[in-house]
C-alpha positions as CSV (number, residue, x, y, z in Angstrom):
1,X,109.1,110.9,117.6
2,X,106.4,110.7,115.2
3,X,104.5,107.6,113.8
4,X,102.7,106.6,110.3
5,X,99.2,107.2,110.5
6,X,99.4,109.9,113.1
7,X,99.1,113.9,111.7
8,X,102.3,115.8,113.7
9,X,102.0,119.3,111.7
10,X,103.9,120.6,109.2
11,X,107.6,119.7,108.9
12,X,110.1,117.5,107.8
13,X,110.3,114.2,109.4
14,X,113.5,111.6,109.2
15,X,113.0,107.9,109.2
16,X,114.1,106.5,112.0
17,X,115.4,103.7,109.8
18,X,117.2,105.1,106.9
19,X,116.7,108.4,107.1
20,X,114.7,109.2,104.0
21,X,112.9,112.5,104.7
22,X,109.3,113.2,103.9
23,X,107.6,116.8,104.6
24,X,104.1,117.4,105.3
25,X,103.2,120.7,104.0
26,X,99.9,121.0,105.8
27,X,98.6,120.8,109.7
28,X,96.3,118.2,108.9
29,X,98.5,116.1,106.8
30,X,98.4,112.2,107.6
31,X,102.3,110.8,108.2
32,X,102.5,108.1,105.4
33,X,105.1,105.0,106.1
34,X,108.0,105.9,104.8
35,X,108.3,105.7,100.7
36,X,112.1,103.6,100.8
37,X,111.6,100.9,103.2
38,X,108.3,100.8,105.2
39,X,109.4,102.2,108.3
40,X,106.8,103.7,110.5
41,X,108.6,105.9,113.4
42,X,110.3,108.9,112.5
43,X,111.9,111.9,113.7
44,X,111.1,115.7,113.8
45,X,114.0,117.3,111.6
């Protein structure tokens, strides 16, 4: 599980929540909240 705020590395990450999908396309990339509801734990894809 990955959390907002935190860098995790390049992927694609899953909203726990609603499962909107953001990717981080660099290593030191922060984790934003996610962009549809606010949600701040997501999962590894």
């Amino acid at each position: 599980m990955a959390e907002a705020t935190t860098r995790p590395g390049k992927g694609t990450y899953k909203c726990k929540n609603c499962g909107t999908e953001v990717t981080l396309d660099d290593q030191g990339d922060q984790l934003p909240p996610c962009p549809s509801c606010g949600n701040k734990y997501f999962d590894e894809v």
